[in-house]
VOGU-3710 file (C-alpha; in Angstrom, 3 decimals, decimal comma):
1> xxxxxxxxxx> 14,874/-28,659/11,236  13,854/-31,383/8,890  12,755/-30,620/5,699  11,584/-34,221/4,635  7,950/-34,948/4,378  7,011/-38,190/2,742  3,309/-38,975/2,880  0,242/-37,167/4,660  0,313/-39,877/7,100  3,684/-39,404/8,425
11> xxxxxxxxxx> 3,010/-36,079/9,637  2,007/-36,502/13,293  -0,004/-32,543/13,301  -0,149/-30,057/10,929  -2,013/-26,849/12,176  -3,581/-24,317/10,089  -2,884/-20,541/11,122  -5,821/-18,313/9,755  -7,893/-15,471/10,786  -5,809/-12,936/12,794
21> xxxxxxxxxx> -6,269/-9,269/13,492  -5,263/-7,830/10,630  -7,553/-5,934/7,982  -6,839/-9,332/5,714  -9,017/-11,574/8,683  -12,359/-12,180/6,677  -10,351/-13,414/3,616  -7,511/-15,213/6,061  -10,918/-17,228/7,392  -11,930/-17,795/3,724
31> xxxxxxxxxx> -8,417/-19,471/2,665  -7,627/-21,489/5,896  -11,020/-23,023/5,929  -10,379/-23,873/2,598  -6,754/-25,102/3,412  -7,833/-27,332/6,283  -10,551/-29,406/4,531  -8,385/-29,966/1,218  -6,052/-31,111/4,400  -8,612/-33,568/5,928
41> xxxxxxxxxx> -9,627/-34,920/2,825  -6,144/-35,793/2,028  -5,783/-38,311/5,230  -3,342/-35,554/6,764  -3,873/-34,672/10,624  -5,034/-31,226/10,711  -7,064/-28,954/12,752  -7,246/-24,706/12,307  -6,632/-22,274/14,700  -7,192/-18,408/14,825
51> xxxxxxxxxx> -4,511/-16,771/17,043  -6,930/-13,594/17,463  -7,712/-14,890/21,088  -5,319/-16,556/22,418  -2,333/-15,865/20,445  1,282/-17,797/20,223  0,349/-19,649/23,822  -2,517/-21,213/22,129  -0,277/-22,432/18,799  1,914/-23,901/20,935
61> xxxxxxxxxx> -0,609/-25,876/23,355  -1,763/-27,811/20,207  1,931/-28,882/19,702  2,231/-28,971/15,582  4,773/-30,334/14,144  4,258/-28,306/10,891  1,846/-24,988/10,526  0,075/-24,347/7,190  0,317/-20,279/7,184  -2,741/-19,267/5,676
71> xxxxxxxxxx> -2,588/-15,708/7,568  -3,254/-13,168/5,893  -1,601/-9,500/6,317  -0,255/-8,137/9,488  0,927/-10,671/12,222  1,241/-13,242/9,911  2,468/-12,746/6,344  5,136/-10,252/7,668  7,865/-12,343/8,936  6,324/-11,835/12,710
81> xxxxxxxxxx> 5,085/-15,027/13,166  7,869/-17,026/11,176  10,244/-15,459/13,751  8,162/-16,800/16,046  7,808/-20,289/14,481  11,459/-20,885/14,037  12,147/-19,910/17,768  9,772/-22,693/18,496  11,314/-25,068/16,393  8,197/-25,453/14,480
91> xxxxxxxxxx> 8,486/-25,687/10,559  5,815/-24,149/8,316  5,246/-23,075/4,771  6,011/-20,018/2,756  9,096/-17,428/3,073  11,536/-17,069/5,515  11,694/-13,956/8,227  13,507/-11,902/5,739  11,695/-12,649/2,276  7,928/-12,117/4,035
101> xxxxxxxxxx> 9,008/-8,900/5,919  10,137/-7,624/2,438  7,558/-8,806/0,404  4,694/-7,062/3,262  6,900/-3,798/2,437  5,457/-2,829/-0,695  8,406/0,473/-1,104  11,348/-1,602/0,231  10,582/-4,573/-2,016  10,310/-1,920/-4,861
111> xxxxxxxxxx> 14,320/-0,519/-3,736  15,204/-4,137/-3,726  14,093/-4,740/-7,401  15,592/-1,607/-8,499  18,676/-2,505/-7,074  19,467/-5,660/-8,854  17,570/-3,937/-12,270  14,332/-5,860/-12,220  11,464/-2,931/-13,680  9,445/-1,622/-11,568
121> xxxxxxxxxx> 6,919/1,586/-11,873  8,970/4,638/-9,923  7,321/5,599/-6,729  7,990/7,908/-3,366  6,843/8,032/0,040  4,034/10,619/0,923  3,351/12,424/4,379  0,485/14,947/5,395  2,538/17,741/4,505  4,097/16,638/0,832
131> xxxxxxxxxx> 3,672/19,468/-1,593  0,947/17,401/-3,966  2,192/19,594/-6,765  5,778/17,967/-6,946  4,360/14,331/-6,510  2,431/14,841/-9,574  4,941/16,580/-11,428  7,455/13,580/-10,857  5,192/11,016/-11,269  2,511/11,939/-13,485
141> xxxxxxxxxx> -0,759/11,369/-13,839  -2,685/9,130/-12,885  -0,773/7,703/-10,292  -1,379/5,223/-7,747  -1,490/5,518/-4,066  -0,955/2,704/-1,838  -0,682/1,876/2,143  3,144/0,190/2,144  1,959/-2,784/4,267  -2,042/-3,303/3,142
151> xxxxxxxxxx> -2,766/-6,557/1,162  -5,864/-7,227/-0,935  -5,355/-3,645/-2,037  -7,068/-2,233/1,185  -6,899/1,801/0,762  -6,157/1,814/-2,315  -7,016/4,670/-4,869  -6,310/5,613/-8,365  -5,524/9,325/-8,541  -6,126/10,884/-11,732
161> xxxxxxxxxx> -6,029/14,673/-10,918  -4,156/16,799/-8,632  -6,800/17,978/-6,209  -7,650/14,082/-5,543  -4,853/13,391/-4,671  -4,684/14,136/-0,620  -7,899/12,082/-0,046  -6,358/9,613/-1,488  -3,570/10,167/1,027  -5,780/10,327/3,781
171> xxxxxxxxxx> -7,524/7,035/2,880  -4,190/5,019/2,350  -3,405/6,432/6,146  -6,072/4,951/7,920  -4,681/1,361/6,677  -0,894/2,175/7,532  1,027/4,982/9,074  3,344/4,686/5,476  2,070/5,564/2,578  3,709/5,417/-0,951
181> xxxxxxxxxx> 2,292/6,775/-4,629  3,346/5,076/-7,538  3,358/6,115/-10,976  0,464/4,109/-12,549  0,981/1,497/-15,263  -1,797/1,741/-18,167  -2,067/-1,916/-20,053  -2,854/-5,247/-19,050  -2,306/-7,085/-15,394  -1,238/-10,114/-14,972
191> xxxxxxxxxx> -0,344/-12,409/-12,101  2,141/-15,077/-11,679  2,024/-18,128/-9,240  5,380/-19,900/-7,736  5,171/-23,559/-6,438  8,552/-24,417/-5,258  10,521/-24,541/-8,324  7,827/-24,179/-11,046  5,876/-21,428/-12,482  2,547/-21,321/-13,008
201> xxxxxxxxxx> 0,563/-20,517/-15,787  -0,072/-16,755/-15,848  -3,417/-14,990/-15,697  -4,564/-11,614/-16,899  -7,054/-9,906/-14,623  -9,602/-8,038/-16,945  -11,965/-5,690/-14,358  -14,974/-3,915/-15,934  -14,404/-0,993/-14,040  -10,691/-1,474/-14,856
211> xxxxxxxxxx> -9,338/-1,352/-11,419  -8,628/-4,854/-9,385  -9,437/-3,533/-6,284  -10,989/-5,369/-3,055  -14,812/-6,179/-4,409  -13,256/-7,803/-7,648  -10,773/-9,889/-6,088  -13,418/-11,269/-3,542  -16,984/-10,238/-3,823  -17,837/-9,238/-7,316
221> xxxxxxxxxx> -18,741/-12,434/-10,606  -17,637/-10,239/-13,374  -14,016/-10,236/-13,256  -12,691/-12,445/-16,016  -9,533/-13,821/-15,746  -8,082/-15,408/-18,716  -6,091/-18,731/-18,787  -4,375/-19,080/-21,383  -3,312/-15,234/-20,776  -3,188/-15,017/-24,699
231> xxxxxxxxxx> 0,974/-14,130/-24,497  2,831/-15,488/-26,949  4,654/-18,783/-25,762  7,994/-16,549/-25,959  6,399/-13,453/-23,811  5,215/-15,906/-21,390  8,370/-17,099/-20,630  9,343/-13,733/-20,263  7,554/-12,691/-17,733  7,789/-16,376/-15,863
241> xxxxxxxxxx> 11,648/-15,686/-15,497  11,151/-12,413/-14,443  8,571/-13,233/-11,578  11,428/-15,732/-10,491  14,077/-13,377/-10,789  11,397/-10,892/-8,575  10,655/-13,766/-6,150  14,361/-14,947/-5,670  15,776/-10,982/-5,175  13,676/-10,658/-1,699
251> xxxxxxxxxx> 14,532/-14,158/-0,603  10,849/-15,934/-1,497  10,512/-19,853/-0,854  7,775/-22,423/-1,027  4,876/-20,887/-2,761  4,006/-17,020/-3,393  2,341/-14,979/-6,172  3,636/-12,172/-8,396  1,924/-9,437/-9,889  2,857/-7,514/-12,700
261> xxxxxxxxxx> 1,424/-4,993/-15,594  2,372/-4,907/-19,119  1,905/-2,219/-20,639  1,155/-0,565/-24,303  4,570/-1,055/-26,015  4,779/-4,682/-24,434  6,957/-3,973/-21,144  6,399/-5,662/-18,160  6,463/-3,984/-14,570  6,617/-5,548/-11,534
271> xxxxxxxxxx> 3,874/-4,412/-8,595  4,345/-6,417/-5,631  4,844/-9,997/-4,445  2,447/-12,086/-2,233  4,041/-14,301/0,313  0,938/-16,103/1,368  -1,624/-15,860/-1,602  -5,024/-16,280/-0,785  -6,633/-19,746/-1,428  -10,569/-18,730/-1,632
281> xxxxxxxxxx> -13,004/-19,641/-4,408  -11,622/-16,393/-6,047  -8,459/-16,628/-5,392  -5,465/-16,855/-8,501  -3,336/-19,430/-7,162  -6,090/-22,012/-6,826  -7,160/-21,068/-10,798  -3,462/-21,492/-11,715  -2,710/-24,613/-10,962  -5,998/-26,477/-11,409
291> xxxxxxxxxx> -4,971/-25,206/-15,192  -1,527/-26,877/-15,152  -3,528/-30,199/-14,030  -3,087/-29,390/-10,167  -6,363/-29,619/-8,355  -6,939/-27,512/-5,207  -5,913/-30,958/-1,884  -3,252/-31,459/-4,345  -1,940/-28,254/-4,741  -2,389/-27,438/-0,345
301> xxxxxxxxxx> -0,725/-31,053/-0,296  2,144/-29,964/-2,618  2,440/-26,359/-0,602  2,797/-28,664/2,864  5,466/-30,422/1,181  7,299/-27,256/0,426  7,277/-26,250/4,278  11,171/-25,733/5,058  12,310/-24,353/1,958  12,739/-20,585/3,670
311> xxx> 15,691/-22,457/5,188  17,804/-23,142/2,210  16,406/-20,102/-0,289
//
């Protein structure tokens, strides 16, 4: 596969990807939309297309020579469809089969950063029957409890007592049959964008109700998120490396978004990586760049010209 892509005229099709069946589809709409006209203004030939209906047989009817993976979640930000890409010989952007399995695997990405000593919060995996006693006892409280393969933090809860604890269980489960809890980080969240070989400026997330969840990320005004991030220039840098180190130990390429809390005596801890960020009006990618000079057709222009980087990450 070719890698080269010179100007948005030499690409004969590019084909947005958006939508799906996942829980992600209304914001997967949002940031392919999006994707597509910063696409069309640039001069490049693009068109969307929602698999929901008609699936791979459809993709491959519009015969793309490059597809722009804005889907969300499930079925397409978990190395399913770029399996099924590169057995089509088509090239698109983002991770590799490998990299955006792990990165949709919230627990294995979290063994995977252990492993090479990259800090993240300690965490195990819960059933219906786990004694809630012990989980509390070896991870504290409050903790965190998560559906492993959710985005947009979909089922989500913050526990902070015992007897809360198996709802919150019971709520991760209808999003995923795998559900984790992780010991919760108290301090300040930040986020971290990666554009092929550069690192974004950083943003910390500051929620009134101090929890990021769903209706802050994509509904709710009062969210601030401040850029600068107000780290020092030498803390900054810090955490930049370490959200490459974090991206390059599951195999990321092209473009993808880390997030991370610090917390009171200045550590940072990674929380999970984002293959295919979302690119919405609320979206943290978008905010990123446009304050490193990047505006949003330039920085969908400069993501297409990352397509093909999965194969030599």
């Amino acid at each position: 596969m070719s890698v080269d892509i010179a100007t948005p005229q030499s690409l004969e099709k590019v084909v947005v990807v958006y939508g799906g069946t996942s829980a992600e589809r209304e914001v997967s709409l949002k940031s392919g939309a999006a994707v597509l006209e910063a696409l069309q203004r640039k001069g490049v030939n693009a068109c969307g297309y929602d698999p929901r209906d008609k699936g791979l047989v459809g993709l491959e009817q519009l015969a793309p020579s490059l597809v722009f993976v804005a889907l969300h979640g499930r079925g397409g930000e978990d190395g399913t469809l770029q399996g099924a890409l590169e057995l089509l010989d088509i090239r698109y952007t983002g991770s590799g089969v490998l990299a955006s399995a792990l990165g949709m695997d919230k627990q294995r990405t979290k063994q995977v950063w252990s492993a090479v000593g990259l800090p993240t919060p300690e965490s195990i995996m819960l059933e219906a029957t786990s004694e809630w006693s012990t989980v509390v006892e070896q991870l504290g409280l409050p903790l965190i409890v998560k559906p492993v393969h959710e985005g947009s933090t979909l089922g989500i809860s913050i526990v902070k007592n015992q007897a809360a604890l198996e709802a919150a269980y019971h709520e991760a489960a209808q999003f995923d049959a795998r559900v984790m809890a992780e010991r919760f980080v108290v301090g300040e969240e930040y986020t971290v964008a990666l554009l092929g070989d550069r690192v974004l400026p950083a943003i910390r997330v500051e929620v009134p109700g101090g929890f990021y969840d769903y209706e802050a990320k994509y509904i709710a005004n009062t969210t601030q998120y401040h850029l600068p991030c107000g780290l020092s220039a030498q803390h900054e840098a810090e955490l930049a490396l370490l959200c490459q180190q974090a991206f390059a130990a599951i195999g990321g390429a092209g473009w993808g978004r880390v997030d991370v809390m610090r917390d009171s005596e200045g550590r940072f801890w990674l929380l999970e990586v984002n293959t295919v960020p979302g690119m919405t009006d609320h979206s943290l990618v978008p905010q990123a760049a446009a304050h490193a000079g990047i505006g949003f057709d330039d920085l969908v222009l400069q993501i297409l010209n990352t397509a093909g980087e999965q194969f030599t990450a």
